[in-house]
C-alpha positions in Angstrom: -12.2 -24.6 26.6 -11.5 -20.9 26.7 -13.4 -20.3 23.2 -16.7 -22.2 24.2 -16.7 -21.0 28.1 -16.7 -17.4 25.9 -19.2 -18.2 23.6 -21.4 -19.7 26.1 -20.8 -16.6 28.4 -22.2 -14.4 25.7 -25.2 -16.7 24.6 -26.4 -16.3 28.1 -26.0 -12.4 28.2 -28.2 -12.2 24.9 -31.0 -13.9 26.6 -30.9 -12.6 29.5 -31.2 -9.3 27.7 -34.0 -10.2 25.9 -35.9 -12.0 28.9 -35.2 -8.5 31.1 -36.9 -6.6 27.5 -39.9 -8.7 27.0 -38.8 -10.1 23.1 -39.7 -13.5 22.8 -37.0 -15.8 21.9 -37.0 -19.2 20.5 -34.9 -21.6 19.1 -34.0 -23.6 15.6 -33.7 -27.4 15.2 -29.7 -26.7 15.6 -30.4 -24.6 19.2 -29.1 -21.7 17.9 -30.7 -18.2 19.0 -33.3 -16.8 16.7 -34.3 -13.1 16.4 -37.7 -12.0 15.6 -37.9 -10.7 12.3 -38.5 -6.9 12.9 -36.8 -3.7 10.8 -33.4 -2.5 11.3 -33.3 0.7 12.8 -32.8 3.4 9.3 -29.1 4.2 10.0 -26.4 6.7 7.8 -22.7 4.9 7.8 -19.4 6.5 7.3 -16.4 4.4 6.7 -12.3 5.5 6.8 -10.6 2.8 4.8 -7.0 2.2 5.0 -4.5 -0.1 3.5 -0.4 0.4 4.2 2.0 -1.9 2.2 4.6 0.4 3.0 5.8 0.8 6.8 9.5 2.2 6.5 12.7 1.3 7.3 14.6 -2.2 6.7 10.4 -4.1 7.6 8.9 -5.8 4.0 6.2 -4.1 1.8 3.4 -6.3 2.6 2.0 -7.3 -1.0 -1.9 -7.2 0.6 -2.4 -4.9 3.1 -4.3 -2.6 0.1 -6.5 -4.8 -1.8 -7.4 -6.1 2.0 -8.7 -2.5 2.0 -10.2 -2.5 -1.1 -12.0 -5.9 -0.2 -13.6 -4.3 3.0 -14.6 -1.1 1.2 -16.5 -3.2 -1.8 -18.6 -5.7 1.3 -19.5 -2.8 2.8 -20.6 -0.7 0.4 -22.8 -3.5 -1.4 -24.0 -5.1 1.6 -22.8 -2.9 4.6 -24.9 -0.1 4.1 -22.5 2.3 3.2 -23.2 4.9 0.7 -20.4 5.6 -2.2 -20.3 9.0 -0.6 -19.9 7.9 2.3 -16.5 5.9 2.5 -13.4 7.0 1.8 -10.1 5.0 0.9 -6.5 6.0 1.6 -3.5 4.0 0.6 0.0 4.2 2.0 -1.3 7.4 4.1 1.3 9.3 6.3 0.1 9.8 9.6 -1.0 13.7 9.0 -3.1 12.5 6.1 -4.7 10.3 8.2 -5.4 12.3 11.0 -6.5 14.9 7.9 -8.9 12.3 6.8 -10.2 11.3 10.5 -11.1 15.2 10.9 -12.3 15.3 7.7 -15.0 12.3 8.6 -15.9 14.1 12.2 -16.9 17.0 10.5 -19.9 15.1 8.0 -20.7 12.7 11.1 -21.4 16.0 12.9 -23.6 17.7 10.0 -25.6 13.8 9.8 -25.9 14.1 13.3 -27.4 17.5 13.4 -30.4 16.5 11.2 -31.1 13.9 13.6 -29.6 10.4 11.9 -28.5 7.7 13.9 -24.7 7.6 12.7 -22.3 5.0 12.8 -18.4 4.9 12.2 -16.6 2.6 10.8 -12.5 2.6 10.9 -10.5 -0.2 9.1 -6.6 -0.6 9.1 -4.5 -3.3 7.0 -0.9 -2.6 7.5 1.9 -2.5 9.6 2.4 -2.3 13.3 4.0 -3.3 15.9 3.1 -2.9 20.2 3.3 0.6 19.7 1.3 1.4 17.3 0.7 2.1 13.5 3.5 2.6 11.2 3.2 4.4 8.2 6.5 4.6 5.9 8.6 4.6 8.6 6.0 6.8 10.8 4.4 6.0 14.3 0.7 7.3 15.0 0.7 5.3 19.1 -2.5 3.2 19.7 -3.3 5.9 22.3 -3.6 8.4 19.4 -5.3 6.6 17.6 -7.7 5.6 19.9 -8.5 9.3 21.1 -8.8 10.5 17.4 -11.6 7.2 16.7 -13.6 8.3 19.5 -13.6 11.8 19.0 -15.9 10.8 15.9 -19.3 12.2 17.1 -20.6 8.8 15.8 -23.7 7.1 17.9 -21.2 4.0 17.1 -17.4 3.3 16.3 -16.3 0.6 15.0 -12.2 -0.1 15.0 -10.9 -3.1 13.0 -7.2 -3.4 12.8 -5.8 -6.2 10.5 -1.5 -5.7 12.0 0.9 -7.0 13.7 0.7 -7.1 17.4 -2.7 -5.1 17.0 -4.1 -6.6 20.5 -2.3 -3.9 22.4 -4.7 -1.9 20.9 -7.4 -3.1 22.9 -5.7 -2.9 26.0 -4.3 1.2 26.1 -7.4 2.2 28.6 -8.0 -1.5 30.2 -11.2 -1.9 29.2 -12.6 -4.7 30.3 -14.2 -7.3 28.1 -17.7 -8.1 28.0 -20.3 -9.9 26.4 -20.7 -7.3 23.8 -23.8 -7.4 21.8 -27.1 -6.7 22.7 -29.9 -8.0 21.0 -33.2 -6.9 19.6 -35.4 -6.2 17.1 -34.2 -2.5 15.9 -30.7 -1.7 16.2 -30.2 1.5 18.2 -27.0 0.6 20.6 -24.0 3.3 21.4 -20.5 3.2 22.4 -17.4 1.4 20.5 -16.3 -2.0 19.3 -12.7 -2.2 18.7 -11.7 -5.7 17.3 -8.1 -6.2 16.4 -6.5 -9.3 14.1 -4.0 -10.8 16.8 -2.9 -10.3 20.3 -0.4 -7.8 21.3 2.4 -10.3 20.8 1.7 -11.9 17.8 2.5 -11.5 14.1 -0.9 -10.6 11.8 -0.2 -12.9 9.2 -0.7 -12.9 4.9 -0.8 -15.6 2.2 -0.6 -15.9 -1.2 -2.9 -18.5 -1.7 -5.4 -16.3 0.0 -4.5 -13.5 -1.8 -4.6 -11.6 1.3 -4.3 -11.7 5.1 -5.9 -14.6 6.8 -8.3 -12.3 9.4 -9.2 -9.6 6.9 -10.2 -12.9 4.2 -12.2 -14.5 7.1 -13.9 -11.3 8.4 -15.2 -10.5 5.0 -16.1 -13.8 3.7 -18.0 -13.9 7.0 -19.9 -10.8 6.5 -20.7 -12.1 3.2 -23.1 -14.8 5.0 -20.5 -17.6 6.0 -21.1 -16.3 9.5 -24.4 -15.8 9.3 -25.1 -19.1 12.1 -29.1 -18.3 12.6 -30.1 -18.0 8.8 -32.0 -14.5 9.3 -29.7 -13.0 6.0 -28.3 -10.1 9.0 -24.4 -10.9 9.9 -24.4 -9.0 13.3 -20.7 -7.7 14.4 -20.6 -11.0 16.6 -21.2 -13.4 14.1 -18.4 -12.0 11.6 -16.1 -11.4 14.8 -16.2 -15.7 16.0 -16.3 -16.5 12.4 -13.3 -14.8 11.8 -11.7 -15.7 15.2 -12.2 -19.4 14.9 -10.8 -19.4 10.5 -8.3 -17.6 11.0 -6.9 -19.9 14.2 -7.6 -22.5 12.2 -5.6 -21.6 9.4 -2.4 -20.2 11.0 -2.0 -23.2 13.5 0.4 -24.7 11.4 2.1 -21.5 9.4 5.6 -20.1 10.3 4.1 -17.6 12.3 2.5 -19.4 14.3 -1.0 -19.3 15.8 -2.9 -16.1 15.5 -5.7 -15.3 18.0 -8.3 -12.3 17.1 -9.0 -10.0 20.1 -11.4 -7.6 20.8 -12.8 -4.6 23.3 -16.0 -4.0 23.3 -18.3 -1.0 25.1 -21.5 -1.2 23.9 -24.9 0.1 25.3 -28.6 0.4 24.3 -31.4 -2.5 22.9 -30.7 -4.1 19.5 -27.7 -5.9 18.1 -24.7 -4.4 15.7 -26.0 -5.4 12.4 -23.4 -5.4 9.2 -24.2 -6.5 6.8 -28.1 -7.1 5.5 -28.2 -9.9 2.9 -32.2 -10.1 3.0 -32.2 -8.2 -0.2 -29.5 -9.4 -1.8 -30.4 -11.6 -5.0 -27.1 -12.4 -6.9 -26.2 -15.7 -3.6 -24.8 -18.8 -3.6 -26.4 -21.1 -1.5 -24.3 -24.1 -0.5 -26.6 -26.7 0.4 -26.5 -29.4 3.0 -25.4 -32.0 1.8 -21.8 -30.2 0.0 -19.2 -30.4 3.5 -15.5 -29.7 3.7 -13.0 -26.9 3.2 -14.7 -24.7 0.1 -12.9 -22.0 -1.6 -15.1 -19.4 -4.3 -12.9 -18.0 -6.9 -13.9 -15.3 -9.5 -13.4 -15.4 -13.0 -10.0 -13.7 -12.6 -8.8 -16.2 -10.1 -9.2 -14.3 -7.2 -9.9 -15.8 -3.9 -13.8 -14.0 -3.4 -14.6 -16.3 -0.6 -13.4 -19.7 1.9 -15.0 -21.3 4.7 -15.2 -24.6 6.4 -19.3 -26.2 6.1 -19.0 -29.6 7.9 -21.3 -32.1 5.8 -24.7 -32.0 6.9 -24.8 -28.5 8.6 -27.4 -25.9 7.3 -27.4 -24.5 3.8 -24.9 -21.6 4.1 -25.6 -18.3 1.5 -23.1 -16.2 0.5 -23.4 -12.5 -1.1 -21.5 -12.3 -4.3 -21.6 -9.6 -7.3 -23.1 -11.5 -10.2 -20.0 -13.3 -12.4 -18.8 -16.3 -12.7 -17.1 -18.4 -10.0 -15.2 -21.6 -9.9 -15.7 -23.6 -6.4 -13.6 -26.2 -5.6 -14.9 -28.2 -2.3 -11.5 -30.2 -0.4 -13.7 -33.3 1.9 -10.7 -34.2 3.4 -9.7 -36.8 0.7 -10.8 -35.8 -2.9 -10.9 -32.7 -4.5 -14.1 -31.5 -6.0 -15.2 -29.0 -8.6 -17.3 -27.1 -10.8 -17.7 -23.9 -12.7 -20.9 -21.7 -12.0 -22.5 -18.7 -13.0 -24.2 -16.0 -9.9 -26.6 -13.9 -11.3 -28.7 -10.9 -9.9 -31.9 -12.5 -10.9 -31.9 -15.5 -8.5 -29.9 -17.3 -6.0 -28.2 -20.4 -7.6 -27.8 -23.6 -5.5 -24.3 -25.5 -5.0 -25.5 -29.2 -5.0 -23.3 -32.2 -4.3 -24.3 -33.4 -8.0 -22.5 -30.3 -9.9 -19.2 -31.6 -8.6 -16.7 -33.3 -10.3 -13.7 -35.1 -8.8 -10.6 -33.4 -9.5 -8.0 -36.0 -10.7 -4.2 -35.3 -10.0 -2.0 -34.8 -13.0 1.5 -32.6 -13.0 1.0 -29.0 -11.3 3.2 -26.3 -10.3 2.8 -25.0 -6.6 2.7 -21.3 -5.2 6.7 -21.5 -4.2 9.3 -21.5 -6.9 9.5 -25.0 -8.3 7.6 -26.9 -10.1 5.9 -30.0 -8.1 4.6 -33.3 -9.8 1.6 -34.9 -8.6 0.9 -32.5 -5.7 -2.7 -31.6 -4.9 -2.0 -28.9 -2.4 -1.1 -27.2 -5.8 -4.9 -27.3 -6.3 -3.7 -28.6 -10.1 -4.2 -25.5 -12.0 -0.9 -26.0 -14.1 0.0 -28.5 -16.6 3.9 -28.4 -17.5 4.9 -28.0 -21.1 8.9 -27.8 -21.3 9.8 -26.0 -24.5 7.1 -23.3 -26.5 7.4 -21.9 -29.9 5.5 -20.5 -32.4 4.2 -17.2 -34.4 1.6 -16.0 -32.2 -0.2 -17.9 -29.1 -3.0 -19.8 -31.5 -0.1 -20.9 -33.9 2.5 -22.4 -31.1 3.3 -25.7 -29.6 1.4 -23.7 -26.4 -1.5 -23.5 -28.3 -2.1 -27.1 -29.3 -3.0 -27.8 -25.5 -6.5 -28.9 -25.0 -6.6 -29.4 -21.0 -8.1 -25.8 -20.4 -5.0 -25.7 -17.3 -2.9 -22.8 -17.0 0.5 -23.8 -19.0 4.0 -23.7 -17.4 7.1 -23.3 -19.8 10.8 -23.8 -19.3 12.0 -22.1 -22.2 9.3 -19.9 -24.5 9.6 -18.3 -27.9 8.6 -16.5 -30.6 8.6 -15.2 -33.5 6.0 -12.5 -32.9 4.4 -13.0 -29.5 4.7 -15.2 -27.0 1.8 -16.0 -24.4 2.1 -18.3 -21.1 1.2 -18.8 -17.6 4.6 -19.5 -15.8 8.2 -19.4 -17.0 11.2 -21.2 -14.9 13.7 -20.2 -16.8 13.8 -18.0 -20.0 10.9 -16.5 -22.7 12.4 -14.9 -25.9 10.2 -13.2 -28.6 10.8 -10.9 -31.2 7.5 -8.7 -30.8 6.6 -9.2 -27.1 6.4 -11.4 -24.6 3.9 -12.2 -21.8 3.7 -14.4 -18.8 -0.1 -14.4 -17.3 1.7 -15.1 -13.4 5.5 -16.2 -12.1 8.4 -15.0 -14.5 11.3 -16.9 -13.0 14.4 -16.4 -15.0 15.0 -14.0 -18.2 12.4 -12.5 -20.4 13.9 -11.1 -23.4 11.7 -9.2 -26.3 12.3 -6.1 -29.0 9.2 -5.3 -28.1 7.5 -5.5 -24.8 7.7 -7.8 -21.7 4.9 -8.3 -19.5 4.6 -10.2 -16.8 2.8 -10.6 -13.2 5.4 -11.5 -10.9 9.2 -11.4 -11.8 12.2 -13.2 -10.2 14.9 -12.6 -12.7 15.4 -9.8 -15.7 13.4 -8.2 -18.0 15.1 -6.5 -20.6 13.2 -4.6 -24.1 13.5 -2.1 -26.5 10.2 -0.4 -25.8 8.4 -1.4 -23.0 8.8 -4.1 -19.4 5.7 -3.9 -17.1 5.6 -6.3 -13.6 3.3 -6.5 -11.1 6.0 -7.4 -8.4 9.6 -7.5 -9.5 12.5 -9.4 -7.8 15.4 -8.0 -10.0 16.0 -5.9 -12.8 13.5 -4.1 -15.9 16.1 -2.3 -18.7 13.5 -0.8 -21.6 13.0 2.6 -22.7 9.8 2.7 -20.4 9.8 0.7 -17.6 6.7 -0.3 -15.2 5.9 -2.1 -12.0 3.7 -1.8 -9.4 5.9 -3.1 -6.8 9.9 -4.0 -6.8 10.8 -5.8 -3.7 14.1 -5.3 -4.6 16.0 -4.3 -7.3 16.5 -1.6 -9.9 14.8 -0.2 -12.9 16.9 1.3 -15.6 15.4 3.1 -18.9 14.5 6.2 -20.2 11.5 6.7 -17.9 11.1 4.5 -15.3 7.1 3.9 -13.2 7.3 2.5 -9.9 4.2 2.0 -7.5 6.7 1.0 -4.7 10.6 0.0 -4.8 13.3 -1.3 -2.7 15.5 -1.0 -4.7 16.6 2.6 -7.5 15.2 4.3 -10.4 17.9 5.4 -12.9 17.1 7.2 -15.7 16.1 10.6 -17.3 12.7 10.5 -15.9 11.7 8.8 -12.2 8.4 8.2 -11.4 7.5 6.6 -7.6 4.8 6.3 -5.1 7.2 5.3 -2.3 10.9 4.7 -2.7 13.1 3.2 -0.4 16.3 3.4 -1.8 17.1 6.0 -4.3 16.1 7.6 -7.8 19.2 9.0 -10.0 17.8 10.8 -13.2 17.3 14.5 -14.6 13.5 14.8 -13.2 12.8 12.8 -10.3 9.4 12.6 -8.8 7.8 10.7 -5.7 5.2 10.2 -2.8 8.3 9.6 -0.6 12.0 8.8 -1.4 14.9 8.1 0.8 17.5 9.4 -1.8 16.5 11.6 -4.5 19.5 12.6 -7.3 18.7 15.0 -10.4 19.0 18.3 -11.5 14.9 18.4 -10.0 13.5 15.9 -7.5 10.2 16.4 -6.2 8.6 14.5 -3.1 4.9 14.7 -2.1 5.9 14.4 1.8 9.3 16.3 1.3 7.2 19.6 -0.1 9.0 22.8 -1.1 10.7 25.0 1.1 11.7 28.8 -0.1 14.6 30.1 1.7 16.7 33.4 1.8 20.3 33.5 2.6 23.3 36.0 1.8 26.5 34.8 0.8 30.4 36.1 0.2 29.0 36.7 -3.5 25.1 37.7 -3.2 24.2 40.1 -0.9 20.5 38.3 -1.6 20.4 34.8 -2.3 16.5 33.8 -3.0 16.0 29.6 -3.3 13.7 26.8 -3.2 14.9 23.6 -1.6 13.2 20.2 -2.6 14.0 17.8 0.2 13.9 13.8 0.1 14.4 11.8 3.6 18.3 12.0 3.0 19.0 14.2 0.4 17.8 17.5 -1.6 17.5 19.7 -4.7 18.2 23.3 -4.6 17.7 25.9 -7.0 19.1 29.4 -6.2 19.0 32.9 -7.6 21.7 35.7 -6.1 22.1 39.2 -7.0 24.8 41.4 -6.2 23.8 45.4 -6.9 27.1 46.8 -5.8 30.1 47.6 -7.9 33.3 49.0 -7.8 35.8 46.8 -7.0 34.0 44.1 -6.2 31.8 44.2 -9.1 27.9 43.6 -9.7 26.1 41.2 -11.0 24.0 38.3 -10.6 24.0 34.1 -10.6 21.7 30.9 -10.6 22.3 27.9 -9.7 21.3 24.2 -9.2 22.5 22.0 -6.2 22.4 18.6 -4.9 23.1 17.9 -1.4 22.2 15.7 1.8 21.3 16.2 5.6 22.7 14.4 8.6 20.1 15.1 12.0 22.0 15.7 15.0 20.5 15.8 18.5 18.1 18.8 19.8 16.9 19.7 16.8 19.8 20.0 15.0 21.0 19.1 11.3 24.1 19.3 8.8 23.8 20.2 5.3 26.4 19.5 2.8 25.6 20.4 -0.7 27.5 21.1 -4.0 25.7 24.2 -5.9 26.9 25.2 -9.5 26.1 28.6 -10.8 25.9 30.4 -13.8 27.2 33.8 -12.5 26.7 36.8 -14.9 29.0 40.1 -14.9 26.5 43.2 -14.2 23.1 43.1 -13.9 21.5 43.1 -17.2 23.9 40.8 -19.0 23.0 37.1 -20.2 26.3 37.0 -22.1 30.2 35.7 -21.2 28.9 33.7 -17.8 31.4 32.2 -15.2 31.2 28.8 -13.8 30.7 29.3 -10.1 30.9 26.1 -7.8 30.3 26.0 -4.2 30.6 23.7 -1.8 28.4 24.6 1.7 28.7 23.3 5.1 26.2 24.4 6.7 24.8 23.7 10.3 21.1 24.8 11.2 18.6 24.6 14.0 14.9 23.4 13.1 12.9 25.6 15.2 9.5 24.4 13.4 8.5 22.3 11.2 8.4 25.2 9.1 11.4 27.5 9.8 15.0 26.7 10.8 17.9 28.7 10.5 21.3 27.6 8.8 25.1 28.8 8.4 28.6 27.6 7.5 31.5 28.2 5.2 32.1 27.6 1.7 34.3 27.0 -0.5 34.2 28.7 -4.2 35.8 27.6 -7.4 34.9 30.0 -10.6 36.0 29.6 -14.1 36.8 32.5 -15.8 36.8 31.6 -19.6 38.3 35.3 -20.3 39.7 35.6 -17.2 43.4 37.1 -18.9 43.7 39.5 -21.3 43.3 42.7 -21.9 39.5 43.2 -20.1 40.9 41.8 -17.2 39.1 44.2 -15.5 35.5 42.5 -16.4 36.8 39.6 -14.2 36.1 41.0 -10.8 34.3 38.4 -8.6 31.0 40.0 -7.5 30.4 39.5 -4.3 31.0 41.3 -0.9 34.2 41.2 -0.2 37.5 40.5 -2.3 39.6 38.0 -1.1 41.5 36.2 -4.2 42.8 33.0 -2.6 44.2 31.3 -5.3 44.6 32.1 -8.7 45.3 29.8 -11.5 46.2 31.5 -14.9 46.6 30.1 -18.3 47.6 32.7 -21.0 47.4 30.4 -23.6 43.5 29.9 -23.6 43.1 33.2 -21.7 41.3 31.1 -19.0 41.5 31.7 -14.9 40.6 29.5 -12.2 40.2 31.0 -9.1 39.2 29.5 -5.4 38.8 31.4 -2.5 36.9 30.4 1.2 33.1 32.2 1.8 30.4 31.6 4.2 26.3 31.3 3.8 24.1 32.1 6.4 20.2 32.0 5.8 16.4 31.2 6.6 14.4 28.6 5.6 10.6 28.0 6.0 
């Protein structure tokens, strides 16, 4: 009742507006609103795309939230009017990139301005949040924020879509009130803001598999693709997308686990003319589903990938949808059969859906989305046909090979000689060259050679080379790649991650975002909650030079690579004086962690070893020189923090006894002995003694 009082609310405020302007309106068989054909106003867009798996702390990478992004970024640069210079992507930003990149934007909307365009902003976030606001690995940026920094943009319009959790709160940090929001016309020159958000401020935004995506960003492009197109004119105005969305993606989360998920919006918008999207009047390469095909229709591309879904009740007007040319398999659900057929868009023509191309879709064995296999099941969509045991040479010449269905093939044990080449495994695939599994790995993959796979739940263990898309588990190889691990570890030689839950170990650590920890000689990531090698470098973590003096440098000069947690350090001291105390110089390499206190405060515990060299020109006869430092600091700035605390020294003396003994001397600047472990056997000393550090770091 809500929904229609809404919708009738705003069919009155469109005519009214274009009674009070003088347009003529008139009406289709159906009673929808028409619009006079007439030119869209010549407009420049800008568009900020952003996609966040990752949003810190103990909450799950989202598997969609970027190729959501990437799927709003390709509708609106082919049919939203967005210029390939004029849209820019970030994935799994921190919050200072994306202020960075909102600046960034306000500066080119300003110089489009000045040469007198009419300019309009668009802002898109997939990713997670919560009442609050946006979190970015483990980072807030508050809805207020955010808000100010979108309408800073000197933009004649901005549009805010946020595809998040709880993402209605959004709407509601000034109280605006809601109003019928679109104003209609035959040129397009409105002003002001339209924020439109995927759920209320208590609710979960919500993503599927079988979309391949979340259920609101899926909805709102497939609607600005032409499913929401309801008066046939080929122009899919902001409203139309926004109530096609709306209603889809209610429809479709009614009966998930998360429960009903209600699209919200706030809307302040001025001037004649209606927010036009997307224009599909030029568009050639179409599907046009015609009347007579009805029920739940789903367009996949040749790849599999869910391109578009609606609902067409039989008998409603031919609906067109804007595709890139390919080919696309459509599979129309009437509420009792299944129907299909296999068709190719091209950009010459539109090409017609009839109720003729389809064929009934007969049930045989298929494998559903979860991890079982499931007989007879047509929610399955019957894409898999089950094949226990595989063998062969390569995939022509194996048992897998013989099939004639043209399904994807599930295995429960695979093998080979040289390759080995299915669709699904539930339980193990063994091959002496390689093996690969085109989507679920579920169990062990074992190969000499390579594994690859799409999604793992189990082990993948090589010689050479394991690459998953997500992994659930373990990858041991020389060289080991993923693009996500949910959780689990990777252990080789070198070891690619996109994002982990999870730990790297090996000699070489590669990761976009890490949370858990990398353990290897060179470690290197976007963002990592425990970083342990000799040299660990983070994106977010920086370097930080630092100068300290110490009980044996009178200069200590040092670069400190920080992780959340932990840190690398390397160190160079000298020590000019001599005398009794000696000269000389040392440097180092240390591993440590912080612990933040209250006010602004930290703790620093780090072990630092040290070659230490007798006088200043020497390279020969170093000591070992261990330190352990407790430090305590105050971060003044973001930049510059002070720090200071004992130590305690342990140096090895190799020629410690004999009859040089005077070569020995500790440089430093003081002497204090503390203990002194001989042995005259090996002519070795060992000597330990208390110190302090005390520095700056910026």
């Amino acid at each position: 009742m809500i929904r229609l009082l809404s919708t009738s609310c705003l069919l009155c405020a469109l005519l009214l507006t274009m009674a009070v302007s003088g347009v003529p309106v008139a009406r289709a068989a159906t009673g929808a609103v028409v619009v006079p054909p007439g030119p869209v106003l010549a407009l420049r867009r800008f568009a900020l795309v952003v996609g966040a798996n990752d949003g810190g702390g103990e909450r799950p990478l989202l598997r969609f939230a970027n190729s959501d992004a990437q799927a709003m970024g390709s509708v609106l640069r082919h049919f939203g009017a967005v210029g390939g210079g004029d849209i820019q992507e970030l994935f799994d930003p921190t919050p200072a990139e994306l202020r960075r990149a909102i600046e960034a934007m306000s500066r080119r909307i300003e110089q489009a301005r000045a040469s007198g365009q009419h300019v309009q902003f668009v802002f898109y976030y997939s990713g997670h949040s919560d009442e609050r606001g946006l979190l970015l690995e483990g980072e807030r940026i508050d809805y207020r924020d955010l808000r100010k920094l979108v309408q800073s943009v000197p933009a004649d319009v901005r549009i805010a879509v946020l595809d998040s959790c709880a993402s209605g709160a959004f709407t509601r940090t000034k109280g605006g009130t809601k109003r019928a929001p679109f104003l209609v016309g035959p040129a397009a020159e409105v002003k002001g803001h339209a924020f439109l958000t995927s759920s209320s401020m208590d609710e979960a935004a919500q993503e599927s598999d079988r979309v391949g995506g979340s259920f609101f960003t899926h909805y709102f492009t497939t609607g600005l693709r032409g499913a929401a197109d309801v008066d046939g004119d080929r122009l899919v105005t902001l409203t139309e997308a926004y109530e096609f969305a709306f209603d889809e993606t209610l429809a479709r989360t009614e009966a998930t686990r998360g429960g009903a998920q209600h699209a919200a919006y706030d809307i302040q918008l001025a001037g004649t003319g209606d927010l036009v999207m997307t224009d599909l009047r030029e568009t050639s390469a179409r599907l046009l589903i015609t009347a007579e095909v009805g029920g739940r229709i789903s367009v996949r591309n040749s790849e599999g990938g869910l391109a578009a879904e609606l609902f067409k009740p039989p008998g409603a007007a031919a609906v067109g949808l804007a595709l890139e040319p390919g080919r696309y398999q459509v599979t129309v659900d009437d509420g009792q059969l299944l129907w299909r057929t296999e068709l190719r868009v091209l950009s010459a023509q539109p090409v017609e859906l009839t109720r003729d191309q389809l064929v009934r879709v007969r049930t045989e064995a298929t494998v559903s989305r979860g991890d079982a296999p499931v007989r007879g099941s047509a929610a399955a969509d019957e894409e898999y046909t089950h094949i226990p045991f595989d063998f062969g040479l390569l995939p022509p010449l194996s048992i897998n090979g013989r099939d004639r269905s043209g399904k994807k093939i599930v295995n429960t044990f695979s093998g080979a000689v040289l390759w080995s080449r299915t669709d699904r495994i539930y339980g193990m695939a063994v091959a002496m060259g390689g093996s690969s599994v085109g989507g679920r790995m579920h169990g062990i993959q074992l190969a000499w050679g390579a594994n690859l796979a799409e999604d793992v739940d189990g082990v993948q263990l090589a010689n050479l080379f394991n690459h998953a898309g997500v992994l659930d588990g373990m990858q041991g190889g020389f060289v080991n790649h993923a693009t996500r691990v949910e959780r689990g570890l990777q252990a080789g030689m070198v070891n690619v991650v996109g994002g982990i839950r999870g730990a790297q170990v090996g000699l070489v650590n590669v990761g976009r975002h890490v949370t858990g920890a990398q353990v290897g000689l060179l470690n290197i990531a976007g963002r990592s909650d425990a970083s342990l090698g000799l040299l660990s470098i983070t994106r977010d973590g920086g370097v930080h030079p630092e100068v300290s003096v110490s009980d044996t440098a009178a200069i200590n000069v040092g670069l400190r690579l920080p992780a959340t947690f932990t840190y690398s350090l390397l160190d160079v001291g000298l020590q000019p004086g001599g005398g009794e105390n000696g000269g000389g110089w040392q440097v180092g390499l240390g591993l440590g962690g912080r612990v933040h206190l209250p006010h602004a405060l930290f703790l620093d515990i780090d072990l630092v070893n040290y070659a230490a060299f007798r006088g200043l020109r020497s390279l020969e006869r170093p000591n070992l020189l261990s330190k352990v430092r407790l430090m305590f600091g105050w971060q003044a700035f973001e930049r510059f923090s002070l720090f200071g605390g004992p130590t305690l020294n342990v140096m090895v003396e190799p020629d410690g006894v004999g009859p040089d003994m005077q070569l020995s001397a500790r440089p430093g600047l003081y002497q204090f002995d503390g203990i002194d472990v001989r042995d005259e056997t090996d002519g070795m000393r060992v000597r330990i003694w208390p110190g302090f550090v005390g520095g700056l770091r910026f």
